[in-house]
Biopython code that builds the backbone (N, CA, C, O; Angstrom):
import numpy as np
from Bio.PDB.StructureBuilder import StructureBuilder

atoms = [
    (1, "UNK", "N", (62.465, 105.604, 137.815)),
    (1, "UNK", "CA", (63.059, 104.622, 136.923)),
    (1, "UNK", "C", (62.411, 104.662, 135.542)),
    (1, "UNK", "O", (63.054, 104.298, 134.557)),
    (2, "UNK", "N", (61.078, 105.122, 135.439)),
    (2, "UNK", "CA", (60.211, 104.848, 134.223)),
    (2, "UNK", "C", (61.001, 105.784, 133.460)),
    (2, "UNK", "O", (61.865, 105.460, 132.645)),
    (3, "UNK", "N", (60.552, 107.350, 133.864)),
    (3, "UNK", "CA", (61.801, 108.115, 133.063)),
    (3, "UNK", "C", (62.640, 107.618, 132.897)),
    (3, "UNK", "O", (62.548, 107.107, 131.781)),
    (4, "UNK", "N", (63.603, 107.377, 133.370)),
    (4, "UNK", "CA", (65.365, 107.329, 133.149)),
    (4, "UNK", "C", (65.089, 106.256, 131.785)),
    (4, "UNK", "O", (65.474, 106.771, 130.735)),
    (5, "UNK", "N", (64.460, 104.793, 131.614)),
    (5, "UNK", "CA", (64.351, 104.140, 131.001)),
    (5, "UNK", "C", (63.663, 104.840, 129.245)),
    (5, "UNK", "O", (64.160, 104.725, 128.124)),
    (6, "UNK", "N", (62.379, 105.536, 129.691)),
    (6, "UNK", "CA", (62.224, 106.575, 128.410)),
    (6, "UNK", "C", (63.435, 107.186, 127.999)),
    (6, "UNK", "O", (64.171, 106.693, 127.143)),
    (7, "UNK", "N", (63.621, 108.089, 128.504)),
    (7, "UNK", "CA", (64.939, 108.991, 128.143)),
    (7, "UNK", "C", (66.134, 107.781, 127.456)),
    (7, "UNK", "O", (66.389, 107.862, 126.254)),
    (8, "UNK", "N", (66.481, 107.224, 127.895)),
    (8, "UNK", "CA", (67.525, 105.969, 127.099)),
    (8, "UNK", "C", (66.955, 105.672, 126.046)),
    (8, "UNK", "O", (67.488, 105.748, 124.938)),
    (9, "UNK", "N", (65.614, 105.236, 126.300)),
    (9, "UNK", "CA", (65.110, 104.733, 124.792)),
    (9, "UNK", "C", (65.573, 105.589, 123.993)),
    (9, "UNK", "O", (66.428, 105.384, 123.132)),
    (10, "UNK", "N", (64.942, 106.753, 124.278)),
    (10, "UNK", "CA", (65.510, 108.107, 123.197)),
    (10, "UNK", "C", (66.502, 108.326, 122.853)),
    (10, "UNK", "O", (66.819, 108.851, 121.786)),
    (11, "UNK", "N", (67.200, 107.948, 123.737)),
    (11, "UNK", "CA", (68.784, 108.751, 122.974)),
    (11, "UNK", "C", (69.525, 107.734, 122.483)),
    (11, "UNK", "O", (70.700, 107.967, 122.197)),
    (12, "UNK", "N", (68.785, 105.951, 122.226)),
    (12, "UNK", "CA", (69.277, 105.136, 121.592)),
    (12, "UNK", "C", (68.858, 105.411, 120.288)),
    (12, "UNK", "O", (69.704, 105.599, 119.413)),
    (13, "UNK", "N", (67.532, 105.466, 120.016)),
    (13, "UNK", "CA", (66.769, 105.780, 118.897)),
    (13, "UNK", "C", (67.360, 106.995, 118.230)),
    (13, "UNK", "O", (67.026, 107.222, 117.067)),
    (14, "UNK", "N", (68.219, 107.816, 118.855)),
    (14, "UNK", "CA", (68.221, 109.281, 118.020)),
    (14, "UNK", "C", (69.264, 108.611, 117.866)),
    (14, "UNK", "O", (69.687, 108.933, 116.755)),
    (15, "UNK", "N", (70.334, 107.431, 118.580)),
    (15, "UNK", "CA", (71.587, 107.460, 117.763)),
    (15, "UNK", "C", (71.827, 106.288, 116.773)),
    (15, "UNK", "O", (72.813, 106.054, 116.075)),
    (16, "UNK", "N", (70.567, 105.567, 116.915)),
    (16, "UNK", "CA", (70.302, 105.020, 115.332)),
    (16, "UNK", "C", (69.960, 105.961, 114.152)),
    (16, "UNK", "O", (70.394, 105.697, 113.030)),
    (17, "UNK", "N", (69.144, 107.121, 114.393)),
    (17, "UNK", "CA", (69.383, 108.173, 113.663)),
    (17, "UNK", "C", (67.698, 107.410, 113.139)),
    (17, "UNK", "O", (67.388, 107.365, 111.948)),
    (18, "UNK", "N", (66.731, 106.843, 114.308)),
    (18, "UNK", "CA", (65.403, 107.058, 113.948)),
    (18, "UNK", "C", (64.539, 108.051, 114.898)),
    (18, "UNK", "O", (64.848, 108.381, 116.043)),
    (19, "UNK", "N", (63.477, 108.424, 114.228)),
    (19, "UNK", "CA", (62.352, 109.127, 114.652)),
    (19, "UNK", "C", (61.830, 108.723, 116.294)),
    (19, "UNK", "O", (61.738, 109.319, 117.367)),
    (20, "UNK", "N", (61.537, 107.221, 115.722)),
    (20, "UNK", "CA", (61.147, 107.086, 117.254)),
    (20, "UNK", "C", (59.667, 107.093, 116.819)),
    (20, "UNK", "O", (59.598, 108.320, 116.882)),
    (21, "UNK", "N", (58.493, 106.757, 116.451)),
    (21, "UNK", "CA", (57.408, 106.600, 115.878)),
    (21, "UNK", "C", (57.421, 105.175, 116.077)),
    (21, "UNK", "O", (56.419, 104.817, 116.698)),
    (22, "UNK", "N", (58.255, 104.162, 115.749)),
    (22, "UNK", "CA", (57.224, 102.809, 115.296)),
    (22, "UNK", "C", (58.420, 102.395, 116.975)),
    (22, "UNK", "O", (59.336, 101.583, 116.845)),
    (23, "UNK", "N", (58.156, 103.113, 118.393)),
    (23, "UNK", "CA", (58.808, 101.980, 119.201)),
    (23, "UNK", "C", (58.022, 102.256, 120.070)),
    (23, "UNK", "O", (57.069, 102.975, 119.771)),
    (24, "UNK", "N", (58.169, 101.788, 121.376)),
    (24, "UNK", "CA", (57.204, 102.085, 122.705)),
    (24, "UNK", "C", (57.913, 101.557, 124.049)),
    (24, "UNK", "O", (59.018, 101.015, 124.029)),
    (25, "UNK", "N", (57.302, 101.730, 125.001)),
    (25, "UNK", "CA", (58.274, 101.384, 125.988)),
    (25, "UNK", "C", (57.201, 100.698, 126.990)),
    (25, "UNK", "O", (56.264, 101.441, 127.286)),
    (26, "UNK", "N", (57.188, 99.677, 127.438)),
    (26, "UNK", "CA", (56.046, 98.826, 128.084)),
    (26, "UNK", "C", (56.609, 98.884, 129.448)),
    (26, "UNK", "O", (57.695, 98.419, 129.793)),
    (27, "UNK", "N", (55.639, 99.588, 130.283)),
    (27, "UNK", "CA", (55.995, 100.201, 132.082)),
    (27, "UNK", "C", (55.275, 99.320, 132.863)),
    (27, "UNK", "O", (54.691, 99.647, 133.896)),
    (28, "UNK", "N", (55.308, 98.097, 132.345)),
    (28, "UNK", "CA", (54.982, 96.798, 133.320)),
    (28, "UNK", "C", (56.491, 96.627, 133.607)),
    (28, "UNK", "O", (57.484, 97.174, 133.127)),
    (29, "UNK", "N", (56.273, 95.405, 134.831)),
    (29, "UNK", "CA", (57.861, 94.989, 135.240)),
    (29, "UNK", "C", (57.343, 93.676, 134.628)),
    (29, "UNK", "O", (56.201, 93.219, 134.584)),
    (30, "UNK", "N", (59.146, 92.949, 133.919)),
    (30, "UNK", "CA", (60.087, 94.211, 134.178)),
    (30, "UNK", "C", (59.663, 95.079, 132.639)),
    (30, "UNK", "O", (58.937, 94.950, 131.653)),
    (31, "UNK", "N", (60.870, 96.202, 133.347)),
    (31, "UNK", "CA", (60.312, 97.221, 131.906)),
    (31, "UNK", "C", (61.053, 96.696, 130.786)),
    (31, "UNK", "O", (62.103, 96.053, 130.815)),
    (32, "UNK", "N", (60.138, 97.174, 129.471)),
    (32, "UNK", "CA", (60.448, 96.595, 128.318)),
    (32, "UNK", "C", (60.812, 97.728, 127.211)),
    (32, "UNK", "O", (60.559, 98.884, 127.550)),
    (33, "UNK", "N", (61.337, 97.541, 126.019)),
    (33, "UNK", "CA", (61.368, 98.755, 125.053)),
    (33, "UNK", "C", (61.404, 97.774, 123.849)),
    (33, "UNK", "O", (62.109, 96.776, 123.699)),
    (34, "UNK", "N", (60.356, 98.374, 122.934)),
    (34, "UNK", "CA", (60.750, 98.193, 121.272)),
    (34, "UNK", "C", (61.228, 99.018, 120.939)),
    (34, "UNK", "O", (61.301, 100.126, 121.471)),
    (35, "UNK", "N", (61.973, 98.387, 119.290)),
    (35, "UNK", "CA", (61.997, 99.856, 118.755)),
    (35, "UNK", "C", (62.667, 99.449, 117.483)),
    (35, "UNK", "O", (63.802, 99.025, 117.267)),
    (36, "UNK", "N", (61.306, 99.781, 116.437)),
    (36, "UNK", "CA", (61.348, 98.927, 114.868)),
    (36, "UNK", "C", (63.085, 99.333, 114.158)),
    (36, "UNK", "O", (63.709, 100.390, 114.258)),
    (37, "UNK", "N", (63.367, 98.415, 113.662)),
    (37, "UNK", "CA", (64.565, 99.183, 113.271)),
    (37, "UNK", "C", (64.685, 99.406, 111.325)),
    (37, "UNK", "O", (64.231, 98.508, 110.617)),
    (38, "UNK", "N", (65.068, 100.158, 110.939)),
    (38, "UNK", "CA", (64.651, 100.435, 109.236)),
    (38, "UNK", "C", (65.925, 99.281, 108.431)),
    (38, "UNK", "O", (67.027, 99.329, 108.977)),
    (39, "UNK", "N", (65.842, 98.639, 107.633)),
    (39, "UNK", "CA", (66.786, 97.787, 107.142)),
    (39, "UNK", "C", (66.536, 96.252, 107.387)),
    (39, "UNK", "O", (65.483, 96.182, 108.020)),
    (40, "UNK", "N", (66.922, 95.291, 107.218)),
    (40, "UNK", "CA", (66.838, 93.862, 107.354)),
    (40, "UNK", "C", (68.681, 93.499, 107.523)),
    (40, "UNK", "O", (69.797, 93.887, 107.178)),
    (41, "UNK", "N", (67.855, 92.332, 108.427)),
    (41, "UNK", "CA", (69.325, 91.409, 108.606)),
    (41, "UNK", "C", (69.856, 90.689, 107.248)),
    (41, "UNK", "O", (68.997, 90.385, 106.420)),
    (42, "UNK", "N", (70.713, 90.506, 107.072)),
    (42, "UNK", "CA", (71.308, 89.743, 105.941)),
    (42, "UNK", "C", (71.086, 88.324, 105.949)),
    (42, "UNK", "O", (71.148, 87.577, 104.972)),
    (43, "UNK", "N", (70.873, 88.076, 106.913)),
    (43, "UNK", "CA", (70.547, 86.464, 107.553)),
    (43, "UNK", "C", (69.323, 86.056, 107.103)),
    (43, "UNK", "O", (69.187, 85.022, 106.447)),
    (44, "UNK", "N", (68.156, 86.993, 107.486)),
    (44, "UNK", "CA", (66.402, 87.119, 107.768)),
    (44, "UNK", "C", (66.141, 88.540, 106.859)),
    (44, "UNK", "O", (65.756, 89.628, 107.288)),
    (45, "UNK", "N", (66.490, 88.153, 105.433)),
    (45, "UNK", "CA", (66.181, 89.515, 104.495)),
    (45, "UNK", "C", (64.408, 88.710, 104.184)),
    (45, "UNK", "O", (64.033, 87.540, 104.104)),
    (46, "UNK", "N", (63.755, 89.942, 104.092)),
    (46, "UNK", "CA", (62.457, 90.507, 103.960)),
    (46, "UNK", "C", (61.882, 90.156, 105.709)),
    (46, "UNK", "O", (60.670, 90.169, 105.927)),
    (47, "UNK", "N", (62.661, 89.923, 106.602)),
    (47, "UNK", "CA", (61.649, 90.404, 107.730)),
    (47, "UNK", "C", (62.202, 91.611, 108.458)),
    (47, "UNK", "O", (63.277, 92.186, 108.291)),
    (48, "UNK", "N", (61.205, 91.864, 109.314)),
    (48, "UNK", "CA", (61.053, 93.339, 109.775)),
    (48, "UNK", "C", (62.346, 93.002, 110.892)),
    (48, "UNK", "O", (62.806, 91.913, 111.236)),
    (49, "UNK", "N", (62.663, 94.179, 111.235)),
    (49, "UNK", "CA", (63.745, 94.098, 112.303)),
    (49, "UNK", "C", (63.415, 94.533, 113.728)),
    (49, "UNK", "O", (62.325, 95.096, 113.631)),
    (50, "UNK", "N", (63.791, 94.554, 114.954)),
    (50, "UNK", "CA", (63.408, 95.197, 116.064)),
    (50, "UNK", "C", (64.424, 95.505, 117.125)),
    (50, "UNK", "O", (64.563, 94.318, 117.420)),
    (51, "UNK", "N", (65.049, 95.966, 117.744)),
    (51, "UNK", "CA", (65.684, 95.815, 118.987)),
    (51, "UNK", "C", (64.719, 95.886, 120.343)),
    (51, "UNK", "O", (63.745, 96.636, 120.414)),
    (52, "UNK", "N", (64.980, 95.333, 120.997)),
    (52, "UNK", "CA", (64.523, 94.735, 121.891)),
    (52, "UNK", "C", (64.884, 95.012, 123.434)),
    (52, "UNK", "O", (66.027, 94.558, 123.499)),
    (53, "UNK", "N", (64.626, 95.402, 124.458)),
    (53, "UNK", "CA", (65.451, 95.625, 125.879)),
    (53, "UNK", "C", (64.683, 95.411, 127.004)),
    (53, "UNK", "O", (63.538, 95.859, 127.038)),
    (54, "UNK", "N", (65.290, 94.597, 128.222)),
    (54, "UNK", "CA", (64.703, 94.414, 129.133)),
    (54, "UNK", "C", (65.410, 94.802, 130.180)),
    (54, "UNK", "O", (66.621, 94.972, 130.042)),
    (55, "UNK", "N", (64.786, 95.011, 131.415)),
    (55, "UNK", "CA", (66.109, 95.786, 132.209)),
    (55, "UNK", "C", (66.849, 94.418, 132.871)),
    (55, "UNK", "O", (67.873, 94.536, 133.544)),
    (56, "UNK", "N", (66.356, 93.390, 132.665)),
    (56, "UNK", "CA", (66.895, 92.011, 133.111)),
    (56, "UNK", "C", (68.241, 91.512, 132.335)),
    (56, "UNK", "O", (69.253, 90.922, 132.716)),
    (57, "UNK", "N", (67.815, 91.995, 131.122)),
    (57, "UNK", "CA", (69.017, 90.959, 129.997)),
    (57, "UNK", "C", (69.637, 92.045, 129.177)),
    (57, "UNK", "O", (70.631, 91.855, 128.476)),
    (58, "UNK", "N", (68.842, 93.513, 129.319)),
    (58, "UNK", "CA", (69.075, 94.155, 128.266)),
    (58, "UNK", "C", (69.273, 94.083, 126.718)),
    (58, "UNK", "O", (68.704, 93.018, 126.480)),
    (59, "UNK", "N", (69.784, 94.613, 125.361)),
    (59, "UNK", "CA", (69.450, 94.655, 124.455)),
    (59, "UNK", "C", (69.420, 93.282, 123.552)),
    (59, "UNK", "O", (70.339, 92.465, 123.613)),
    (60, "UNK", "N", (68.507, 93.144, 122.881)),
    (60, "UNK", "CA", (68.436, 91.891, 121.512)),
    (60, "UNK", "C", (67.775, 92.361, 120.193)),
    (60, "UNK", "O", (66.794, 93.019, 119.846)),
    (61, "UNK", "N", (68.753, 91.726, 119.666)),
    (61, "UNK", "CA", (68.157, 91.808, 117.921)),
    (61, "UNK", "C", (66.886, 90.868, 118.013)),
    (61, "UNK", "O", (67.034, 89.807, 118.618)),
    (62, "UNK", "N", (65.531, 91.193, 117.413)),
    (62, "UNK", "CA", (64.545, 90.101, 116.917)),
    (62, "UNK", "C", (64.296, 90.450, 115.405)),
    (62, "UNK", "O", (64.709, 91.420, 114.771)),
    (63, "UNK", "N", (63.588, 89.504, 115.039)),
    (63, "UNK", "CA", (62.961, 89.455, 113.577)),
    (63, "UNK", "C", (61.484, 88.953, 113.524)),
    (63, "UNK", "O", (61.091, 88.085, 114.304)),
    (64, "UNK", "N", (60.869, 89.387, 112.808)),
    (64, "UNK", "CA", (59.308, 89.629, 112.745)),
    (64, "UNK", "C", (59.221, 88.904, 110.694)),
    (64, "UNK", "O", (59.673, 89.426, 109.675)),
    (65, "UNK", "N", (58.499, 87.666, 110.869)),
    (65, "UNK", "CA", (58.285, 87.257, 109.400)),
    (65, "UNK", "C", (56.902, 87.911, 109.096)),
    (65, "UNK", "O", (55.842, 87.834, 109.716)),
    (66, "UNK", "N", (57.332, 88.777, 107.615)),
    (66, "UNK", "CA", (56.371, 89.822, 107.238)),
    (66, "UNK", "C", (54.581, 88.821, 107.637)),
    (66, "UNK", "O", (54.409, 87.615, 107.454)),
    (67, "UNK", "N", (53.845, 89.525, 108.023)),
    (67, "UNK", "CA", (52.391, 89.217, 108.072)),
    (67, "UNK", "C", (52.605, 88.424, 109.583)),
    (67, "UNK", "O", (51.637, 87.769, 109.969)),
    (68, "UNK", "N", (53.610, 88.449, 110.298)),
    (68, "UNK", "CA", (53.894, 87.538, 111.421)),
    (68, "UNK", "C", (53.633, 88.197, 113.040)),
    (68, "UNK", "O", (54.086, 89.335, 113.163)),
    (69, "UNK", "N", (53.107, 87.740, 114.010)),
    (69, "UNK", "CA", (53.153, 88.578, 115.003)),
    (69, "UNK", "C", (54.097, 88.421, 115.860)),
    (69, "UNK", "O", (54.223, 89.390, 116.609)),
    (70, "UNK", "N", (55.119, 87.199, 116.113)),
    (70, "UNK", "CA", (55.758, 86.872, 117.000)),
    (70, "UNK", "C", (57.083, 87.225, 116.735)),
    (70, "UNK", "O", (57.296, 87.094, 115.530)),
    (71, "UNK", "N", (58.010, 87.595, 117.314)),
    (71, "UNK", "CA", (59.488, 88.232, 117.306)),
    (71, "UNK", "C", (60.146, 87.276, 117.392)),
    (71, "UNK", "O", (59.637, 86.480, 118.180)),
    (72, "UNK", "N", (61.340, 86.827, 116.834)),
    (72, "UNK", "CA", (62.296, 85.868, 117.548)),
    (72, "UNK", "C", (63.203, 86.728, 117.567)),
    (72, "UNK", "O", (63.279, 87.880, 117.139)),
    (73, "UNK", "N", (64.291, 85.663, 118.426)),
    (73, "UNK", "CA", (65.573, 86.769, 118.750)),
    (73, "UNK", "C", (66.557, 85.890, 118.272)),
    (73, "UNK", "O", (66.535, 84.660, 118.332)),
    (74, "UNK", "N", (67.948, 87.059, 117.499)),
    (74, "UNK", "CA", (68.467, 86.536, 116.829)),
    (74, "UNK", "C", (69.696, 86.319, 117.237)),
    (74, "UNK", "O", (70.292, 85.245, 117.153)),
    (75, "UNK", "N", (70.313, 87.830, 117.912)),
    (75, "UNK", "CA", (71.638, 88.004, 118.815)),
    (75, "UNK", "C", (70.993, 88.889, 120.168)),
    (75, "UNK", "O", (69.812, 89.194, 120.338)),
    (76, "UNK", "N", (72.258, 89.218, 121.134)),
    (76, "UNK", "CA", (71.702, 89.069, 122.255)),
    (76, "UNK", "C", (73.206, 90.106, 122.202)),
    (76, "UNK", "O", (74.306, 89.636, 121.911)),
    (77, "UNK", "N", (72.935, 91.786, 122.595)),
    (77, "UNK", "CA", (74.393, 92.485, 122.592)),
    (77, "UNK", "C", (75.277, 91.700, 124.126)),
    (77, "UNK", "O", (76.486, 91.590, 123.919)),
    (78, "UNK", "N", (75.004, 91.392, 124.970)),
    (78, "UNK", "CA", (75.557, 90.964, 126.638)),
    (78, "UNK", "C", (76.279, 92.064, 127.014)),
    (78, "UNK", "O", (76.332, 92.953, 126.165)),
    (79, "UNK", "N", (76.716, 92.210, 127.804)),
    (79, "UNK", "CA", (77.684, 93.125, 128.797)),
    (79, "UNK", "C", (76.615, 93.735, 129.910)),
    (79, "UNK", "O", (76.018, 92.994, 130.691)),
    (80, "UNK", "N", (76.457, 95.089, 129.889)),
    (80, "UNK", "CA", (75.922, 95.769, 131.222)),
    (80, "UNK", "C", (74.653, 95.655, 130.309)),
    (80, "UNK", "O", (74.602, 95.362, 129.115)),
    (81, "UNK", "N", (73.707, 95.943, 131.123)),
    (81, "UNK", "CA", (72.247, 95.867, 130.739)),
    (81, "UNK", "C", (71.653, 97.250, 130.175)),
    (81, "UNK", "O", (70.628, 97.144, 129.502)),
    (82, "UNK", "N", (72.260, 98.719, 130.405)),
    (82, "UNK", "CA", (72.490, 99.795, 130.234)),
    (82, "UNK", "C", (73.882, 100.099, 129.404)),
    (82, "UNK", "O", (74.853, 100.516, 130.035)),
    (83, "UNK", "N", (73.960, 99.901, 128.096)),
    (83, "UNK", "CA", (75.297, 100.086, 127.514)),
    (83, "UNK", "C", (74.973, 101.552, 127.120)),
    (83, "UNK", "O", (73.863, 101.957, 127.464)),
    (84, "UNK", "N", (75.848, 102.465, 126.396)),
    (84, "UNK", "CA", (76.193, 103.648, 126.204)),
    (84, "UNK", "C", (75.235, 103.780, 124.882)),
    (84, "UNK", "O", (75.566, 102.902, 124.085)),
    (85, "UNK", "N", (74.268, 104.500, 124.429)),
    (85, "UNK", "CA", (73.881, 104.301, 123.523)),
    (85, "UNK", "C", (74.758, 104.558, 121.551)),
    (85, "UNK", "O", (74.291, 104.303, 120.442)),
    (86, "UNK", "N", (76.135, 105.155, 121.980)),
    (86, "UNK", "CA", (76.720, 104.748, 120.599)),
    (86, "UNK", "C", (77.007, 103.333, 120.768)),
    (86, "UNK", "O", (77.387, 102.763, 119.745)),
    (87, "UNK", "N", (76.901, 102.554, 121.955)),
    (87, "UNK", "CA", (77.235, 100.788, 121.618)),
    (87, "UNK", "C", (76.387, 100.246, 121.078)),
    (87, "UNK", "O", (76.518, 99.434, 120.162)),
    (88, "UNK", "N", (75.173, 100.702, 121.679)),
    (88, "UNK", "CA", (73.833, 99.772, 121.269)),
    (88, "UNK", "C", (74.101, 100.067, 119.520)),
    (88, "UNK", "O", (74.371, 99.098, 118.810)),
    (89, "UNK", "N", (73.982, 101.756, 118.788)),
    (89, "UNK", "CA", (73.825, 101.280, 117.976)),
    (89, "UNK", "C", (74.716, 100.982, 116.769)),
    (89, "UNK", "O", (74.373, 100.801, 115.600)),
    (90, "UNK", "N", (76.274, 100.967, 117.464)),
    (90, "UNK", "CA", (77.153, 100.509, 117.074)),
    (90, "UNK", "C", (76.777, 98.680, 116.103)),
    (90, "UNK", "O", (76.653, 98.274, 114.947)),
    (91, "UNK", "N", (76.738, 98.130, 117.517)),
    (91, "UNK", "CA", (76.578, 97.177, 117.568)),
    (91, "UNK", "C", (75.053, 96.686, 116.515)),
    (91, "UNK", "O", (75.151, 95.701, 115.784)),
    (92, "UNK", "N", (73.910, 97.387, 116.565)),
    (92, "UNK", "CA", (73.120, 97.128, 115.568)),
    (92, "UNK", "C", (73.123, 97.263, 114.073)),
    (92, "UNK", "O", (72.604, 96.624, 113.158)),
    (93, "UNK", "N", (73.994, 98.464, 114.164)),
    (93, "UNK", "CA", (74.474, 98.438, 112.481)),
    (93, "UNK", "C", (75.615, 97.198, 112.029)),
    (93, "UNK", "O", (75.614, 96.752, 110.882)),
    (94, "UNK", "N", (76.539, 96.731, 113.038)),
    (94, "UNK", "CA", (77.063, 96.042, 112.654)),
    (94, "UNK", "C", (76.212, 94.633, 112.389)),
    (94, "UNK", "O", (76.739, 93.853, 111.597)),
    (95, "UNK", "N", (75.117, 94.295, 112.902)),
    (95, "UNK", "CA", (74.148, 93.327, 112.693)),
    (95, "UNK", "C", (73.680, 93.402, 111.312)),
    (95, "UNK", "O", (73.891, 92.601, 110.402)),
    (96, "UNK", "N", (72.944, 94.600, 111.294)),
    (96, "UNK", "CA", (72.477, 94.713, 110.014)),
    (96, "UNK", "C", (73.591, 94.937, 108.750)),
    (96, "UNK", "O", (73.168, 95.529, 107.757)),
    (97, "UNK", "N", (74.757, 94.559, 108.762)),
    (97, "UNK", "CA", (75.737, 94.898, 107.760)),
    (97, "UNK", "C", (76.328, 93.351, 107.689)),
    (97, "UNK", "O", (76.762, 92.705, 106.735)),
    (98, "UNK", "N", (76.163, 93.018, 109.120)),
    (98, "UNK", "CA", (77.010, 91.003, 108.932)),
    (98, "UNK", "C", (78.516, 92.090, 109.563)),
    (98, "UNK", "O", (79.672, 91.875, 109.198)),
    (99, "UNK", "N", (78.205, 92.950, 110.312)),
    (99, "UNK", "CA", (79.798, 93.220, 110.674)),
    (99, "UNK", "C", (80.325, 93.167, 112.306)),
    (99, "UNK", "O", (81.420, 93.506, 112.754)),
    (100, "UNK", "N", (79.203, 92.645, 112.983)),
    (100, "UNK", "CA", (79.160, 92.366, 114.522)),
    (100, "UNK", "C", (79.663, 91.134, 114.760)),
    (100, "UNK", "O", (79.641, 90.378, 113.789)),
    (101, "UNK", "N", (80.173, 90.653, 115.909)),
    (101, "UNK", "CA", (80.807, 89.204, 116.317)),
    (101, "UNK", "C", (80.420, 89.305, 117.818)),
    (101, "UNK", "O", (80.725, 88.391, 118.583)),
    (102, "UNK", "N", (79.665, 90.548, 118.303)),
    (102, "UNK", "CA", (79.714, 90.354, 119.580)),
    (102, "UNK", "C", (78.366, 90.104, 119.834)),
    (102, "UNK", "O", (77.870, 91.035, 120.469)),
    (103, "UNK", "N", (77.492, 89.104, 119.555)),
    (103, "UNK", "CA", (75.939, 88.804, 119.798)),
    (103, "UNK", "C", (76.528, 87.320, 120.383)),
    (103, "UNK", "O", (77.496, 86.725, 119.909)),
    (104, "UNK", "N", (75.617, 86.828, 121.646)),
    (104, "UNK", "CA", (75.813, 85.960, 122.067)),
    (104, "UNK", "C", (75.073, 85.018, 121.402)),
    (104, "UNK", "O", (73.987, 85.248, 120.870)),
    (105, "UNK", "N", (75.846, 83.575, 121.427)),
    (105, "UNK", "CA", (74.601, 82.410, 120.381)),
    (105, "UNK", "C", (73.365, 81.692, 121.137)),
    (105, "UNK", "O", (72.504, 80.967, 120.639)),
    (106, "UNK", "N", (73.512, 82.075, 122.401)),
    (106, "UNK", "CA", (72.434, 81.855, 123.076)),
    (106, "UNK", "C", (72.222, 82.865, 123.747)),
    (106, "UNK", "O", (72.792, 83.108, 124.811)),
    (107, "UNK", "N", (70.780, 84.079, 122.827)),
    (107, "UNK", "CA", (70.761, 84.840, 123.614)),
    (107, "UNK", "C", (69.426, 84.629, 125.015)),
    (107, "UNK", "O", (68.714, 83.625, 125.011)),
    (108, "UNK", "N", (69.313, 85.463, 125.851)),
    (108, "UNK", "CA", (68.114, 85.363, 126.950)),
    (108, "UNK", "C", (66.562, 84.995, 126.587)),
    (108, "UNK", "O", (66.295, 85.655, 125.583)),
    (109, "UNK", "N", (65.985, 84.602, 126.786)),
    (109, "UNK", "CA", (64.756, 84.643, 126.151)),
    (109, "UNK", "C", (64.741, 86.388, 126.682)),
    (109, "UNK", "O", (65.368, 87.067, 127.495)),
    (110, "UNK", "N", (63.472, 86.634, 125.546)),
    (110, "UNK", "CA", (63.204, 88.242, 125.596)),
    (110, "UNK", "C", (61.168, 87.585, 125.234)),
    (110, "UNK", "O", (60.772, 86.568, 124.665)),
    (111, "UNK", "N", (60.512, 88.555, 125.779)),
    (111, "UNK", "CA", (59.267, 88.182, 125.585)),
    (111, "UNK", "C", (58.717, 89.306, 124.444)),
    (111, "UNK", "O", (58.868, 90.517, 124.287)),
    (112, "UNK", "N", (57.968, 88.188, 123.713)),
    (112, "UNK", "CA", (57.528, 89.209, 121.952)),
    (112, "UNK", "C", (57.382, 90.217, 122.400)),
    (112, "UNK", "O", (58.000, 90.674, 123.362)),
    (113, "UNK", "N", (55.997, 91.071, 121.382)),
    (113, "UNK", "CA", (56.330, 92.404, 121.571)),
    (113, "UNK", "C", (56.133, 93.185, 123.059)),
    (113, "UNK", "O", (55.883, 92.638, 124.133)),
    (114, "UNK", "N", (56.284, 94.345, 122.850)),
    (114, "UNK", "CA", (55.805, 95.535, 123.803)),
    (114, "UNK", "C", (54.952, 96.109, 123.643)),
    (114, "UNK", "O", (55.138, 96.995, 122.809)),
    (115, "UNK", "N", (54.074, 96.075, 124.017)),
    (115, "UNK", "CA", (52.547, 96.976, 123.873)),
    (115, "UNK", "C", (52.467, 98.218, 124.820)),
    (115, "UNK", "O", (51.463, 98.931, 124.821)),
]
sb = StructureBuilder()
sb.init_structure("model")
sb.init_model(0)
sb.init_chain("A")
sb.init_seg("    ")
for serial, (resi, resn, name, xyz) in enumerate(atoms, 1):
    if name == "N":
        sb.init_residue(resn, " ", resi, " ")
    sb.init_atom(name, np.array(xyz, "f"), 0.0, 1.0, " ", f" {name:<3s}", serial, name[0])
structure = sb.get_structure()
């Protein structure tokens, strides 16, 4: 499972079209994934961005206030907990553009970062 969960990370990250440097994948249960994202929300401009995944709730937008350690979460993608990774980052660019409608308004709690 640890693999399969790496490998996703990756091929979400390559289809945001990042490196993959500022994320990590935390192999406590349940398993967790960061993974910094480049750009700001339009909502929360000057904080850092993150997506977020648990194998419980799967993916969430958080935001990090610069000099801040704690994440909040902002939207919450819902459906399968494993979406296709052009959804995930479908769906994140449309966040970061104000062009998504599909974030739930109450998303799951997600626990700060991943170490």
């Amino acid at each position: 499972m640890k693999t399969h969960v790496l490998d996703y990370a990756l091929r979400v990250t390559r289809e945001l079209g990042l490196s993959g440097e500022s994320s990590c994948v935390d192999r406590d249960k349940p398993l967790r994934v960061y993974i910094a994202v480049e750009g700001s929300l339009p909502s929360h401009p000057g904080c850092l961005v993150a997506l977020l995944w648990t194998e419980r709730h799967g993916w969430a937008m958080a935001v990090e206030e610069p000099g801040g350690a704690d994440l909040t979460v902002v939207a919450h993608l819902g459906g399968p907990v494993e979406p296709p990774p052009h959804v995930v980052a479908r769906w994140a660019r449309g966040l970061l553009t104000q062009r998504s409608r599909s974030a739930t308004v109450n998303p799951p709690a997600h626990s700060g970062h991943v170490a």
